[in-house]
C-alpha positions in Angstrom: 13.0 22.3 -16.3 12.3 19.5 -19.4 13.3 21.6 -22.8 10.1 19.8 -23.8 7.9 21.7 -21.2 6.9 25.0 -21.8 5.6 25.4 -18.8 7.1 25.0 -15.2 5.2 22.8 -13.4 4.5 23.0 -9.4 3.9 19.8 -7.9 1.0 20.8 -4.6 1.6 17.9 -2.0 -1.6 18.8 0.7 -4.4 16.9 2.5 -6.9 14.6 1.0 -9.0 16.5 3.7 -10.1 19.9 4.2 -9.4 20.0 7.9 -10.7 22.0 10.6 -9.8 25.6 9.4 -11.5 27.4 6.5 -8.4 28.9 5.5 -6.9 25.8 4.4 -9.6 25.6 1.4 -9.6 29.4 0.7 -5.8 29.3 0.2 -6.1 25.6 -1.7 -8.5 27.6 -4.3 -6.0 30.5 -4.2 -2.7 28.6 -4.8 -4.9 26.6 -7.4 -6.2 30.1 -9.4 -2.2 31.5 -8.7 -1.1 28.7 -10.4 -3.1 28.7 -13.5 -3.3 32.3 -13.9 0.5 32.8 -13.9 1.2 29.9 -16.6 2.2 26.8 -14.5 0.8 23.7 -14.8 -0.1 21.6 -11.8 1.1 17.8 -10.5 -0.6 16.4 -7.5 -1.9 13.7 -6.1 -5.1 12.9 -8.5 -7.5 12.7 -6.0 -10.9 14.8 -5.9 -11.0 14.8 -1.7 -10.1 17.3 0.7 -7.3 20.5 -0.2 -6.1 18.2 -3.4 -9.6 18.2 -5.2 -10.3 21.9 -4.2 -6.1 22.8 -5.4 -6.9 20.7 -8.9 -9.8 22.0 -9.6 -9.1 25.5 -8.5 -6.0 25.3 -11.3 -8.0 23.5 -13.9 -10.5 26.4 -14.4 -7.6 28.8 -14.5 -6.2 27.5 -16.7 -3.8 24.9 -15.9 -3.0 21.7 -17.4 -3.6 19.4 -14.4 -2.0 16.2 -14.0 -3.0 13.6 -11.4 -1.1 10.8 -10.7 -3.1 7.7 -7.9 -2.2 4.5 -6.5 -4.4 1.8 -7.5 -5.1 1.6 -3.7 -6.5 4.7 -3.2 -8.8 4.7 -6.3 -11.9 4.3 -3.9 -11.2 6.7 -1.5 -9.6 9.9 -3.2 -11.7 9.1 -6.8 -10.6 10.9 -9.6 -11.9 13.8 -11.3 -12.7 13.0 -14.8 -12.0 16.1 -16.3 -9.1 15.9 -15.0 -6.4 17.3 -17.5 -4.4 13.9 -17.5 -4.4 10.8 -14.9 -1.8 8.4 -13.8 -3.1 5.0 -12.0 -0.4 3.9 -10.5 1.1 0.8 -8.9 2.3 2.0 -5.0 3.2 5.0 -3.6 6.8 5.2 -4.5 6.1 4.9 -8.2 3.3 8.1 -7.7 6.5 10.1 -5.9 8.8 9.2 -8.6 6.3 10.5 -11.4 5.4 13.7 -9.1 9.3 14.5 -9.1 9.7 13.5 -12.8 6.9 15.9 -13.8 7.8 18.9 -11.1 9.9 21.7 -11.4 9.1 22.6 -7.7 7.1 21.6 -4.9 5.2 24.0 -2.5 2.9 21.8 0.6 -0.1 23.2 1.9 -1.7 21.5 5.4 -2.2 18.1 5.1 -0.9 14.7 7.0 0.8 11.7 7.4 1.0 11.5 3.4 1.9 15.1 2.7 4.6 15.0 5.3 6.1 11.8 3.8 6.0 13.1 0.6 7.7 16.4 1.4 10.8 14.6 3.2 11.1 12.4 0.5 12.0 15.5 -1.7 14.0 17.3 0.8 16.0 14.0 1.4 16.4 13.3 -3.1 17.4 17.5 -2.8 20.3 17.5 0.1 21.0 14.0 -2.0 21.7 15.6 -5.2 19.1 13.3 -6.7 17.8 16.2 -8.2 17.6 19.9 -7.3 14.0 21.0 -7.1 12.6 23.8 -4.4 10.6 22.7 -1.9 8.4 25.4 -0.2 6.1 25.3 2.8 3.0 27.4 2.5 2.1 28.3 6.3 -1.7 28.5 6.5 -2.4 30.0 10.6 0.7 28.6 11.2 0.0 25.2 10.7 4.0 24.4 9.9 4.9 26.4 12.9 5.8 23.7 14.9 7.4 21.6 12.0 10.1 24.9 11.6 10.6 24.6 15.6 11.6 20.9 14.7 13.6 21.6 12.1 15.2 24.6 14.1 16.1 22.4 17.2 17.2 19.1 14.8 19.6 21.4 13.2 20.8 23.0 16.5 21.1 19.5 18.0 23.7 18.7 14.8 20.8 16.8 13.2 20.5 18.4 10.2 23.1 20.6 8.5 22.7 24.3 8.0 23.4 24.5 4.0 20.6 21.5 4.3 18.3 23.5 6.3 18.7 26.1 3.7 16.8 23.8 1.1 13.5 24.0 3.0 11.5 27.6 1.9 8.6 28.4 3.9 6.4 31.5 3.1 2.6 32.9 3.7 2.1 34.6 0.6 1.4 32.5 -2.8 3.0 35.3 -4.8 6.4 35.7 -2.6 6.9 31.5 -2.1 6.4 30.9 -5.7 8.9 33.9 -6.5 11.7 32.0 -4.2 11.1 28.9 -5.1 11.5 30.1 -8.8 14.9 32.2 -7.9 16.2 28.6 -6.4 16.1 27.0 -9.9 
């Protein structure tokens, strides 16, 4: 963690949608309360849409300084909150990944897509990298990441991916227990 900081701060990578199952909001507005309750601070993607907006918000009434950080592209589509604790417009994609890493002390993903799941590789790859050495958790909702564990269990059987690498990847279904290992891992 920055000296600077006085806070750790969890960077939430999750869908700009809600999806199908109501307990991928109810556990977006959980982690979001958890987090601001327990004095973290909050990095995501700075859009209002979907498991992000309910996450931010969740966080910003608890408590949490929120920070948001959005591609110029996506401005129209995942609009910012404006009460937003701080917001980053950014250029691309890769500069919003680099400023979610800069900021994070760890990184937990809830459901989400095509954009969650590149965003959580990215950090796996910088951590078996030594880029940097930041927890990345999985927060199973229903077992959404069931399958993705499967994957990971058969790449790494297969020789794909190495077991001190499959090590890095914590996975959990309770806030309070995740959180806990992800902050043991620092």
């Amino acid at each position: 963690m920055n000296a600077s900081k006085t806070k750790q701060v969890i960077c939430v990578f999750c869908g700009s949608k809600c999806g199908t199952n109501p307990h991928f909001e109810s556990t977006a507005r959980a982690l979001g309360q958890y987090i601001g309750k327990n004095n973290f601070d909050l990095v995501f993607g700075g859009g209002n849409t979907g498991l992000m907006g309910i996450v931010s918000q969740s966080a910003l009434q608890a408590g949490a300084t929120v920070t948001g950080i959005i591609p110029e592209i996506l401005l129209n589509t995942e609009t910012p909150k404006e009460n937003l604790s701080k917001i980053h417009i950014v250029s691309n994609m890769s500069e919003r990944k680099k400023m979610m890493s800069d900021y994070a002390d760890m990184f937990i993903a809830l459901p989400g897509g095509i954009g969650t799941y590149e965003e959580v590789f990215e950090v796996l790859t910088n951590n078996w990298l030594g880029v940097f050495n930041k927890p990345l958790g999985f927060l199973d909702v229903d077992n959404f990441y069931k399958n993705l564990f499967c994957f990971f269990d058969e790449a790494q059987k297969n020789g794909f991916i190495h077991p001190e690498c499959r090590k890095l990847i914590h996975y959990g279904t309770s806030i309070e227990d995740l959180v806990r290992e992800l902050k043991d891992s620092i």
